[in-house]
mmCIF file as gemmi writes it, N, C-alpha and C atoms, coordinates in Angstrom:
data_model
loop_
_atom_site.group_PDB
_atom_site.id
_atom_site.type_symbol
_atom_site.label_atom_id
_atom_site.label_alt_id
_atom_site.label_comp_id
_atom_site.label_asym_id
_atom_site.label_entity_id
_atom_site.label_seq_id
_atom_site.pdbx_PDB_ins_code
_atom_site.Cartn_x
_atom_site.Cartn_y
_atom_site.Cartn_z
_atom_site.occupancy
_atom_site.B_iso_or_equiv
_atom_site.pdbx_formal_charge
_atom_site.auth_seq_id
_atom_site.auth_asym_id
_atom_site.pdbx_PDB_model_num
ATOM 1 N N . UNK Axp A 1 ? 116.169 125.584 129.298 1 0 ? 1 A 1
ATOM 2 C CA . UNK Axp A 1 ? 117.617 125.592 129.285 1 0 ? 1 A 1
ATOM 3 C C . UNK Axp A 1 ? 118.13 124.774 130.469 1 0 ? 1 A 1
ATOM 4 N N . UNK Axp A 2 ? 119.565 124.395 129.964 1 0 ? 2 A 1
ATOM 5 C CA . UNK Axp A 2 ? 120.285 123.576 131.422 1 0 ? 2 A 1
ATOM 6 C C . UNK Axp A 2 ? 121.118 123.695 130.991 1 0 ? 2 A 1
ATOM 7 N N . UNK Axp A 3 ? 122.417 123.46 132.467 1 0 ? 3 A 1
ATOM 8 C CA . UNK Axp A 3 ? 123.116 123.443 132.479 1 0 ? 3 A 1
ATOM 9 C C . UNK Axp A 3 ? 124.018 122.162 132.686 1 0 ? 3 A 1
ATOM 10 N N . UNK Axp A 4 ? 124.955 121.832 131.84 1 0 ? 4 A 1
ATOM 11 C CA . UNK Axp A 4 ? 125.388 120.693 131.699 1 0 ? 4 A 1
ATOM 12 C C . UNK Axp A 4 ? 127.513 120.931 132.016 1 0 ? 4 A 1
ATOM 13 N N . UNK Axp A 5 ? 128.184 119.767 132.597 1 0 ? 5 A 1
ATOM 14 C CA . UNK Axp A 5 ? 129.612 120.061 132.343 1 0 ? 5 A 1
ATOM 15 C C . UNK Axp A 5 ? 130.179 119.131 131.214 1 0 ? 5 A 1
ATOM 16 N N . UNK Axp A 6 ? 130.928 119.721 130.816 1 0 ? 6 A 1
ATOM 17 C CA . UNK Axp A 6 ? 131.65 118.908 129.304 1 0 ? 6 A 1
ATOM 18 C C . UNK Axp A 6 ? 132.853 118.636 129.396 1 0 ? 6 A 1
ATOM 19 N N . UNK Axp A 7 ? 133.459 117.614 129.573 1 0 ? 7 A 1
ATOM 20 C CA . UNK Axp A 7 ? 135.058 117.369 130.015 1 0 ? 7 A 1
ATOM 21 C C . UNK Axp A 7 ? 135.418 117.013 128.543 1 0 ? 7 A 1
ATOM 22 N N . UNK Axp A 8 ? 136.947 117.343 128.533 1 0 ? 8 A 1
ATOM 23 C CA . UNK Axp A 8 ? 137.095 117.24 127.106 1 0 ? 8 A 1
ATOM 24 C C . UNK Axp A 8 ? 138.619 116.921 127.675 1 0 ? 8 A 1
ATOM 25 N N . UNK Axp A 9 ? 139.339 115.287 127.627 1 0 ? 9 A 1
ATOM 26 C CA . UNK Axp A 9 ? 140.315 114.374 128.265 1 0 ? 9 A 1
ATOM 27 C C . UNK Axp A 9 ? 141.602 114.802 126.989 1 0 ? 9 A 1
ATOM 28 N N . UNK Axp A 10 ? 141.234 115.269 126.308 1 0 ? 10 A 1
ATOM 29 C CA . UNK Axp A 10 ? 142.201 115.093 125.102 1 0 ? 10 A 1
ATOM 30 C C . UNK Axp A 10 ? 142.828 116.934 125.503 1 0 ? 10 A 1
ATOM 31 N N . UNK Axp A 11 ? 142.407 117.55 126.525 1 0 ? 11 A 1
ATOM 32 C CA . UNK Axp A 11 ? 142.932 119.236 127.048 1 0 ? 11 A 1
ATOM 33 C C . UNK Axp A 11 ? 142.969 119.208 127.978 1 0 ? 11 A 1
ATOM 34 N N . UNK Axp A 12 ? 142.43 118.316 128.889 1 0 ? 12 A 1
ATOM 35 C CA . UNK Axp A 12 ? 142.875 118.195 130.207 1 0 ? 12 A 1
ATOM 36 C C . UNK Axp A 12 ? 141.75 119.58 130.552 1 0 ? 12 A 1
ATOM 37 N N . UNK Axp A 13 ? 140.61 119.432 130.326 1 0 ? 13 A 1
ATOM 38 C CA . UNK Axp A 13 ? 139.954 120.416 130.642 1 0 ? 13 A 1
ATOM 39 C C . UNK Axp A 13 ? 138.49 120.479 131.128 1 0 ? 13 A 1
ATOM 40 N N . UNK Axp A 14 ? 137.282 121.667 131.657 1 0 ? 14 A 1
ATOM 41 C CA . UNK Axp A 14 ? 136.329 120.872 131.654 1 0 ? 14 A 1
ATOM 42 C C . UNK Axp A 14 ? 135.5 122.584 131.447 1 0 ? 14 A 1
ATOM 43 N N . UNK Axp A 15 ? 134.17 122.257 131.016 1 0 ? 15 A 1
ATOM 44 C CA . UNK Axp A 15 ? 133.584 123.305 130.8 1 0 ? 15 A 1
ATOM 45 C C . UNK Axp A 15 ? 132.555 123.082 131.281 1 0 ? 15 A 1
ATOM 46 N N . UNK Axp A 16 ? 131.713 124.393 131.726 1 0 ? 16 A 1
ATOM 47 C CA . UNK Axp A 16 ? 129.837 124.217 132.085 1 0 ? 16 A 1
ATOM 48 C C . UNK Axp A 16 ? 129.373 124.517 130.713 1 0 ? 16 A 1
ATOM 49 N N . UNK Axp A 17 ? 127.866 124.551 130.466 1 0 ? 17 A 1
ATOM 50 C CA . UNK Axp A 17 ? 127.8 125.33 129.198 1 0 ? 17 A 1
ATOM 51 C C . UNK Axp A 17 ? 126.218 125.276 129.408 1 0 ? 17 A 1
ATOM 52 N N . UNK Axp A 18 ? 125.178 126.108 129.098 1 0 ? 18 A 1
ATOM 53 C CA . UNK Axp A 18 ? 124.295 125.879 129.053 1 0 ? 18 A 1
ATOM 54 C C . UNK Axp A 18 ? 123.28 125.668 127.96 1 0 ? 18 A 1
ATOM 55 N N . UNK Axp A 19 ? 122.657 124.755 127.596 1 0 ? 19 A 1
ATOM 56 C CA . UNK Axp A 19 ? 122.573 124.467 126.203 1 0 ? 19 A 1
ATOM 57 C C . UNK Axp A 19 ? 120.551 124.445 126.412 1 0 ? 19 A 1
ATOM 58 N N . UNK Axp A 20 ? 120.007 124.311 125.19 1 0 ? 20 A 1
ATOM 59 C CA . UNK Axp A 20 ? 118.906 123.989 124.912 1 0 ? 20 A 1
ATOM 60 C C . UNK Axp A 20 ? 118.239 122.511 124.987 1 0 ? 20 A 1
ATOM 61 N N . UNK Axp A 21 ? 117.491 122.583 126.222 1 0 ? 21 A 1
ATOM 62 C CA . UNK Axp A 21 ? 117.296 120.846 125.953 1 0 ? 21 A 1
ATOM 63 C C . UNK Axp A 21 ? 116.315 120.151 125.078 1 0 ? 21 A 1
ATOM 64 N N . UNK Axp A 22 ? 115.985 121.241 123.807 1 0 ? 22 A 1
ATOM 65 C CA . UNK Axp A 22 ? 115.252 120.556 122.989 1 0 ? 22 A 1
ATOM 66 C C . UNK Axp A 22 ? 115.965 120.394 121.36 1 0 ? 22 A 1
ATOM 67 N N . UNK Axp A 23 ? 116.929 120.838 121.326 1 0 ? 23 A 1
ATOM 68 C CA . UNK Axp A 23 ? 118.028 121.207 120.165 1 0 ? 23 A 1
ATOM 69 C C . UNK Axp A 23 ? 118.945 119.852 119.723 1 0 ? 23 A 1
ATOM 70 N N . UNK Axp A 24 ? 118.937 119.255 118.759 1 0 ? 24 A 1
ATOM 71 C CA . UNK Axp A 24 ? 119.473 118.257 118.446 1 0 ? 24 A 1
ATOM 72 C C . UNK Axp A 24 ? 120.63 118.076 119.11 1 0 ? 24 A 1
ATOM 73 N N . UNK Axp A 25 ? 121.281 116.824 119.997 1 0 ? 25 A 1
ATOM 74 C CA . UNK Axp A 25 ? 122.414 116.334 120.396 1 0 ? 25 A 1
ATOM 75 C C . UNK Axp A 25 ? 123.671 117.327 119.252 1 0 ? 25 A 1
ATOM 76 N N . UNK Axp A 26 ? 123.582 116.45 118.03 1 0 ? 26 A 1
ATOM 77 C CA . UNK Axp A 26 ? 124.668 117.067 116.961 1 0 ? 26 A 1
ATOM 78 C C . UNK Axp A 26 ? 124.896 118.588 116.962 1 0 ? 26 A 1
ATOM 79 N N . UNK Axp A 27 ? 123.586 119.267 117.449 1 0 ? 27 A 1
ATOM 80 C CA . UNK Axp A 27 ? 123.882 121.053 117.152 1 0 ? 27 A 1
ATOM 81 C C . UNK Axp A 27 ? 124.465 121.232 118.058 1 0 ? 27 A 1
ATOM 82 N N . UNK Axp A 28 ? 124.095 120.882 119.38 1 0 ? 28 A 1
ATOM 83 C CA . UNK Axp A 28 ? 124.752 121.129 120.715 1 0 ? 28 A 1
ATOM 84 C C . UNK Axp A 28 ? 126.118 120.867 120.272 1 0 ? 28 A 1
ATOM 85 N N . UNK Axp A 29 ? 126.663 119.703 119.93 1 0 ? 29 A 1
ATOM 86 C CA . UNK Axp A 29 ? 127.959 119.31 120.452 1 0 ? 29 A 1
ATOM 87 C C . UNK Axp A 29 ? 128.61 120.321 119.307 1 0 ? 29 A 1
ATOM 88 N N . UNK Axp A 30 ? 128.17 120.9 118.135 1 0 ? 30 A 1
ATOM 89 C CA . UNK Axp A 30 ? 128.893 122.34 116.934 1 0 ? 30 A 1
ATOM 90 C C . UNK Axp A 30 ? 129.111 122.906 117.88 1 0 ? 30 A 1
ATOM 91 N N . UNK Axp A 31 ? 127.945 123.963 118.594 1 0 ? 31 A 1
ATOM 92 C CA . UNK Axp A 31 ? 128.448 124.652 118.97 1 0 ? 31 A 1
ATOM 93 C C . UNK Axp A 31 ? 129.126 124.476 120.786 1 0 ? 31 A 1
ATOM 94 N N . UNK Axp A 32 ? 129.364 123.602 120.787 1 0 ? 32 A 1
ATOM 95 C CA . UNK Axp A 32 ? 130.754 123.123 122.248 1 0 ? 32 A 1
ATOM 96 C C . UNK Axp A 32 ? 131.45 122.933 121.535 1 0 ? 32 A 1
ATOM 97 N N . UNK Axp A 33 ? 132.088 122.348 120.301 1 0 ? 33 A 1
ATOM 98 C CA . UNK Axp A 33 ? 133.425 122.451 120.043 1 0 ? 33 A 1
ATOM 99 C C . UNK Axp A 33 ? 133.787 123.883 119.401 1 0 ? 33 A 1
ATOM 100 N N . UNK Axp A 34 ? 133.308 124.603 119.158 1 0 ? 34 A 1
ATOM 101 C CA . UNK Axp A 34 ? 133.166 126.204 118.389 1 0 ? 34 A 1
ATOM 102 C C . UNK Axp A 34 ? 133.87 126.915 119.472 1 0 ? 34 A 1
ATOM 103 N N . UNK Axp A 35 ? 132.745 126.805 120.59 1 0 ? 35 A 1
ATOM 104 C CA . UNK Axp A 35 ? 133.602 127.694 121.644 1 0 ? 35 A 1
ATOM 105 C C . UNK Axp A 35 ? 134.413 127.241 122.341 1 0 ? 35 A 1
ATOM 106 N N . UNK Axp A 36 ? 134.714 125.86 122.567 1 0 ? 36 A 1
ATOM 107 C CA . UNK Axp A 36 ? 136.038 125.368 123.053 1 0 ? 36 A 1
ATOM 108 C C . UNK Axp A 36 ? 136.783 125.63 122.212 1 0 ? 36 A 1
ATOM 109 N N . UNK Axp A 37 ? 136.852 125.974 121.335 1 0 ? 37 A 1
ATOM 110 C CA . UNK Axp A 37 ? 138.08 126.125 120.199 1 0 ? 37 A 1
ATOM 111 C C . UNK Axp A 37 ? 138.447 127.604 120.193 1 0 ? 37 A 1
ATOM 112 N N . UNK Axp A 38 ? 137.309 128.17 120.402 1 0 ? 38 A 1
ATOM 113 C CA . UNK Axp A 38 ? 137.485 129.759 120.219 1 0 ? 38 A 1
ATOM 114 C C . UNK Axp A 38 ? 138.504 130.385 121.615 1 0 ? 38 A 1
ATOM 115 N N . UNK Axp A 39 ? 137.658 129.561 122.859 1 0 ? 39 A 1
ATOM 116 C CA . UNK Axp A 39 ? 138.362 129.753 124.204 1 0 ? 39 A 1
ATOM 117 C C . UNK Axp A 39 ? 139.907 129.336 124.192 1 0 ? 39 A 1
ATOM 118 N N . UNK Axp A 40 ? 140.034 128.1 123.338 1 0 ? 40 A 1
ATOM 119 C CA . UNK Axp A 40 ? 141.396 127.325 123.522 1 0 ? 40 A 1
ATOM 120 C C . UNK Axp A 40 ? 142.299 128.208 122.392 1 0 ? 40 A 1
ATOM 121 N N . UNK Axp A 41 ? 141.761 128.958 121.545 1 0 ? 41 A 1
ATOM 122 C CA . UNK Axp A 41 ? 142.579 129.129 120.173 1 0 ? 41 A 1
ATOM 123 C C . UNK Axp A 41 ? 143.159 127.845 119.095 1 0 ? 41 A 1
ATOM 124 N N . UNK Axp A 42 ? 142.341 126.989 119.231 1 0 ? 42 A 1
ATOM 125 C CA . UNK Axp A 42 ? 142.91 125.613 118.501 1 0 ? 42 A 1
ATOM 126 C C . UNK Axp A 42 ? 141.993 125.353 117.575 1 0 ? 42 A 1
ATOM 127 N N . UNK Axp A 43 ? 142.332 124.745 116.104 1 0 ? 43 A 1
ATOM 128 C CA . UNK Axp A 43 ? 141.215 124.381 115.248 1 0 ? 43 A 1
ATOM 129 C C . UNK Axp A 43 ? 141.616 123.087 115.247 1 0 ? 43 A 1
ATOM 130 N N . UNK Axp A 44 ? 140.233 122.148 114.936 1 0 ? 44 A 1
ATOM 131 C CA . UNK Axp A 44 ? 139.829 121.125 114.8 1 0 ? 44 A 1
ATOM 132 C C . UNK Axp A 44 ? 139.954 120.415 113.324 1 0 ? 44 A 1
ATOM 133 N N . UNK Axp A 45 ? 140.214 121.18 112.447 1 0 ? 45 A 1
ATOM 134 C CA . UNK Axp A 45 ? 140.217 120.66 111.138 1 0 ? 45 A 1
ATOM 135 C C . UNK Axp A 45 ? 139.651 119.229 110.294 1 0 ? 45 A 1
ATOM 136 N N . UNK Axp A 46 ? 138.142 119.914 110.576 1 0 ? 46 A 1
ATOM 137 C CA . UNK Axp A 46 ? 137.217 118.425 110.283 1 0 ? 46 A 1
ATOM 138 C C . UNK Axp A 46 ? 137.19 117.333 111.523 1 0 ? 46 A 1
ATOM 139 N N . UNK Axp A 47 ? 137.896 117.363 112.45 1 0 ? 47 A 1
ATOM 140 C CA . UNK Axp A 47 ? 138.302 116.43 113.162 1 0 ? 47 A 1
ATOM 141 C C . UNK Axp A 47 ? 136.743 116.684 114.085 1 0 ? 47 A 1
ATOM 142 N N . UNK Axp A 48 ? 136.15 117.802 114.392 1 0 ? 48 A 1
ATOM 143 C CA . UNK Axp A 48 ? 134.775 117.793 115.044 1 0 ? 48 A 1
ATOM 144 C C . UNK Axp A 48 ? 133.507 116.853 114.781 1 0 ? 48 A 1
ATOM 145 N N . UNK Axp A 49 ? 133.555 115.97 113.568 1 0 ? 49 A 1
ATOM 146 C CA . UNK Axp A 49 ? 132.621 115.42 113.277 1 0 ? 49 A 1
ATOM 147 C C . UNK Axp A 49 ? 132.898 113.87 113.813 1 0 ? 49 A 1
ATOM 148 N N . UNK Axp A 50 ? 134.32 113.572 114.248 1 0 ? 50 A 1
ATOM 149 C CA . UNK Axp A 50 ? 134.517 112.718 114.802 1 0 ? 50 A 1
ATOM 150 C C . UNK Axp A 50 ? 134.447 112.506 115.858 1 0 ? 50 A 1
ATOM 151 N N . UNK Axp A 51 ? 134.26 113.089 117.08 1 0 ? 51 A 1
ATOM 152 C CA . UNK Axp A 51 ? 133.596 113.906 118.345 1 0 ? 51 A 1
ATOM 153 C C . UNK Axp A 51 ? 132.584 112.668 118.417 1 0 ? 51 A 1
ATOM 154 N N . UNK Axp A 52 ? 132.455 112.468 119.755 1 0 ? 52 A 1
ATOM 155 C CA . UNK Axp A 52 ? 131.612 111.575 120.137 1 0 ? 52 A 1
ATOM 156 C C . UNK Axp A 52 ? 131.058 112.639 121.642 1 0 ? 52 A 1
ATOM 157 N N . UNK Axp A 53 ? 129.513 112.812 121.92 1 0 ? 53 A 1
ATOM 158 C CA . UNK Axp A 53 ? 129.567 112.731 123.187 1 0 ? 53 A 1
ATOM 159 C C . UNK Axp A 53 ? 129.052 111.867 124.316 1 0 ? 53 A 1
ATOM 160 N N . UNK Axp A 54 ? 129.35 111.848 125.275 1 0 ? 54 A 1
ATOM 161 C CA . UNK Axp A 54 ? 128.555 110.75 126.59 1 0 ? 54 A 1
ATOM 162 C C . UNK Axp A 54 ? 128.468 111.3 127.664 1 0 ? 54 A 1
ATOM 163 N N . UNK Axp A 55 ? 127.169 110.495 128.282 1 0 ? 55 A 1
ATOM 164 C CA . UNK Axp A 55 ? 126.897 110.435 129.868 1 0 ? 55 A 1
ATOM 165 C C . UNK Axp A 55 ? 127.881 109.538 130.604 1 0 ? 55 A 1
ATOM 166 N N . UNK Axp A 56 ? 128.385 110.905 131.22 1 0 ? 56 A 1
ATOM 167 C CA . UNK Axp A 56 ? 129.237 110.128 132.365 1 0 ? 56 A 1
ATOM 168 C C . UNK Axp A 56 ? 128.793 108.795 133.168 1 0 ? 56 A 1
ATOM 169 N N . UNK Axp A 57 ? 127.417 109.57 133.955 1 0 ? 57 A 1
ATOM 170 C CA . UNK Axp A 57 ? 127.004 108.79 134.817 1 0 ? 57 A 1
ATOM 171 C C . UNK Axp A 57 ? 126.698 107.294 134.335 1 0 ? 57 A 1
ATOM 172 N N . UNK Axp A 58 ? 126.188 107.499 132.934 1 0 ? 58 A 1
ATOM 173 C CA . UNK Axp A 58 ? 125.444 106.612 132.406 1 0 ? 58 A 1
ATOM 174 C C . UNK Axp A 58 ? 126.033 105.402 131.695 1 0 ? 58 A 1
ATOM 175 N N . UNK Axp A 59 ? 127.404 106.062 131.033 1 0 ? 59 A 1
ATOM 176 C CA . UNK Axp A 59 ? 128.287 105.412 130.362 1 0 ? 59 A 1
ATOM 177 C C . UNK Axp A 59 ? 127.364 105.449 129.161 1 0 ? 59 A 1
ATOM 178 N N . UNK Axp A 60 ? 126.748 106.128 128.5 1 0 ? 60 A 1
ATOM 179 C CA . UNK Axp A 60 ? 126.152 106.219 127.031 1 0 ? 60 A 1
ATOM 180 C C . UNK Axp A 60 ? 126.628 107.084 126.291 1 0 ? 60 A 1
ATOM 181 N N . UNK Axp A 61 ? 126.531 106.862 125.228 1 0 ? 61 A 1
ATOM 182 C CA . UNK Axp A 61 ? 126.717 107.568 123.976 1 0 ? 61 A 1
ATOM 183 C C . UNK Axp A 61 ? 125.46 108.236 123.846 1 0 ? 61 A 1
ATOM 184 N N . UNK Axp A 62 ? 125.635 109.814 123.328 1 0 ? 62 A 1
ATOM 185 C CA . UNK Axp A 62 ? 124.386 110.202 123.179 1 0 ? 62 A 1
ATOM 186 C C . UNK Axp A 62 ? 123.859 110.472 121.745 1 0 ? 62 A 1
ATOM 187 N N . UNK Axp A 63 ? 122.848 109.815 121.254 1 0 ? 63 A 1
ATOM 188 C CA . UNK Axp A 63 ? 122.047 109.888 120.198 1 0 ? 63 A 1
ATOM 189 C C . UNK Axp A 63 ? 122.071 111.49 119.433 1 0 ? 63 A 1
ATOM 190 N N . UNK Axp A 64 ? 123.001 111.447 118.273 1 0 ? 64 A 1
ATOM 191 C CA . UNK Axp A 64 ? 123.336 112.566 117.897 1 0 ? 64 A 1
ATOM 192 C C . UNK Axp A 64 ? 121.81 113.634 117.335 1 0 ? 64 A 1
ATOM 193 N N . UNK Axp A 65 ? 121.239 113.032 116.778 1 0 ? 65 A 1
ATOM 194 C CA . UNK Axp A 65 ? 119.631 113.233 115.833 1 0 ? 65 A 1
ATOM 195 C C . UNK Axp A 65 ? 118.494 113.678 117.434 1 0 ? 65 A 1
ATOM 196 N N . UNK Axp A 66 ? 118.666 113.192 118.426 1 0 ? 66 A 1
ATOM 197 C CA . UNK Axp A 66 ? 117.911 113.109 119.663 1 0 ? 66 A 1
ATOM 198 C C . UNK Axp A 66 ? 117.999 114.209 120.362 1 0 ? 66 A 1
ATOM 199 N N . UNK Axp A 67 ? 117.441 115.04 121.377 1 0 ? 67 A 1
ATOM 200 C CA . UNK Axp A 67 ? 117.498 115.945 121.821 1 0 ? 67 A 1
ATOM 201 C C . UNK Axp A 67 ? 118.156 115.933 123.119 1 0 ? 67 A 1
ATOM 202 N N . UNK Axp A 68 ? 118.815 116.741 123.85 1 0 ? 68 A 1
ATOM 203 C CA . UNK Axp A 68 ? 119.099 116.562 125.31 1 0 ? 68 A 1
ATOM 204 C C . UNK Axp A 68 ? 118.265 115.65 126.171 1 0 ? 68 A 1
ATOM 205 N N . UNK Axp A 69 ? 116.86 116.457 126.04 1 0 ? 69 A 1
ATOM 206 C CA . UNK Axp A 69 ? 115.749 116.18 126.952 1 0 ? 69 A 1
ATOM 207 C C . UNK Axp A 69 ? 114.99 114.285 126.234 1 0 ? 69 A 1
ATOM 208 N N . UNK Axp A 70 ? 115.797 114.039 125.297 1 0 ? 70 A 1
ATOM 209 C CA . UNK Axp A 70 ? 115.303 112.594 124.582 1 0 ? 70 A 1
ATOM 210 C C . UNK Axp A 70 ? 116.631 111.649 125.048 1 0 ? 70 A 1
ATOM 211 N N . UNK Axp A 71 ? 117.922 112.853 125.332 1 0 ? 71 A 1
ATOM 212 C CA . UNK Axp A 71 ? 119.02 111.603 125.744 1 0 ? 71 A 1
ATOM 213 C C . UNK Axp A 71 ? 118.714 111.382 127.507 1 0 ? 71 A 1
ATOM 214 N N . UNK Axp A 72 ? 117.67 111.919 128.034 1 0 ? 72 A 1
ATOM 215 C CA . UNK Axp A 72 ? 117.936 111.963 129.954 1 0 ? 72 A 1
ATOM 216 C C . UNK Axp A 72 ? 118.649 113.219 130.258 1 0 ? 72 A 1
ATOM 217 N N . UNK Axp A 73 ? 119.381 114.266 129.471 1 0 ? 73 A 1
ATOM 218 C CA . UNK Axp A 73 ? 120.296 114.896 130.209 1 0 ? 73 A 1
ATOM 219 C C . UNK Axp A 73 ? 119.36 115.836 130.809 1 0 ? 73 A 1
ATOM 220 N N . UNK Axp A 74 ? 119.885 116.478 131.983 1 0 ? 74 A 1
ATOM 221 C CA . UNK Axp A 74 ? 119.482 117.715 133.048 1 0 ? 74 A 1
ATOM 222 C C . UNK Axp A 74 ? 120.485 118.68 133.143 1 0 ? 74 A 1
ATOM 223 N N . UNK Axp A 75 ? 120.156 119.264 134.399 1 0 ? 75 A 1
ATOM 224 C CA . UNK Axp A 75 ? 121.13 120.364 134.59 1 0 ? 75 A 1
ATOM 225 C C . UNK Axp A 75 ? 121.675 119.254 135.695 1 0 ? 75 A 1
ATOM 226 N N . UNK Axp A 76 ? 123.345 119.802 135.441 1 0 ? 76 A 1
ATOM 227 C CA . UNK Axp A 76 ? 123.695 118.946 136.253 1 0 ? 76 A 1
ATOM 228 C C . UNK Axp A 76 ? 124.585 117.63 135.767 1 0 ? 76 A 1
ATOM 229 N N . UNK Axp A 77 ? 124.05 117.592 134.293 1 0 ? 77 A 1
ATOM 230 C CA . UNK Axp A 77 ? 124.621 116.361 133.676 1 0 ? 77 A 1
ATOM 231 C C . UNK Axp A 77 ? 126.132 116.55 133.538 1 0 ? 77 A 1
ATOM 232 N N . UNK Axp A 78 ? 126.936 115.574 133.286 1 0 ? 78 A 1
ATOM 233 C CA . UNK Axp A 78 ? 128.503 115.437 133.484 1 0 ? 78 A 1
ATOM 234 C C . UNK Axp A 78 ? 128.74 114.388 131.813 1 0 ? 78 A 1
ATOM 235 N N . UNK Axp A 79 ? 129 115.427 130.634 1 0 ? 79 A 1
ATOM 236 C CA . UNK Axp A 79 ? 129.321 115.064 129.571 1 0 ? 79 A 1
ATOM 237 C C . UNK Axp A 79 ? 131.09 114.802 129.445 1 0 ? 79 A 1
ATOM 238 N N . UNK Axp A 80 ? 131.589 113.495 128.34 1 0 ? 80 A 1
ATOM 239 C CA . UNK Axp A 80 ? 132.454 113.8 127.978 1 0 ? 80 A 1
ATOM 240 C C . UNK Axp A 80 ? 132.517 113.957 126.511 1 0 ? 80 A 1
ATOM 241 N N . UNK Axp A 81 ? 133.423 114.859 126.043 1 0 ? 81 A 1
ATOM 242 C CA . UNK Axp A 81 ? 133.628 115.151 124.477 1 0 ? 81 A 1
ATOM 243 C C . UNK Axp A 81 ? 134.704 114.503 123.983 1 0 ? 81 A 1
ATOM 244 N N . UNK Axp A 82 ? 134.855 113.232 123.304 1 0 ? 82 A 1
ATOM 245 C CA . UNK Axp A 82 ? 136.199 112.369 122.884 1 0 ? 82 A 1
ATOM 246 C C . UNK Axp A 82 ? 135.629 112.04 121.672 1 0 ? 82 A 1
């Protein structure tokens, strides 16, 4: 497990979350918009599949099919969700 932060520019907001670093990119980012939504009270209405995420540091897009530990991320990593 690690811990990663997830800024999400479109709420002006930012989250930790600790995710599985062997779990597909795409599952991870379900369930971060699930509970950002649940926390925020806001639905997404399909609009989640349009969700992109990235390495801050890196300026990458992360390989949705790929795993945390296949995109570089650690604990520590600084995601954005747009």
């Amino acid at each position: 497990m690690i811990i990663i932060k997830v800024e999400v520019p479109m709420m002006g907001r930012e989250y930790d979350f600790q995710i599985d670093e062997t779990v597909p990119i795409y599952e991870v980012q379900e369930e971060i918009t699930e509970m950002i939504c649940r926390r925020q009270q806001c639905r997404l209405d399909g609009l989640e599949h349009r969700l992109l995420l990235w390495d801050r540091k890196r300026n990458l897009m992360l390989r949705r099919e790929d795993s945390a530990l296949d995109n570089g991320l650690e604990t520590g990593s600084e995601l954005l969700l747009a």
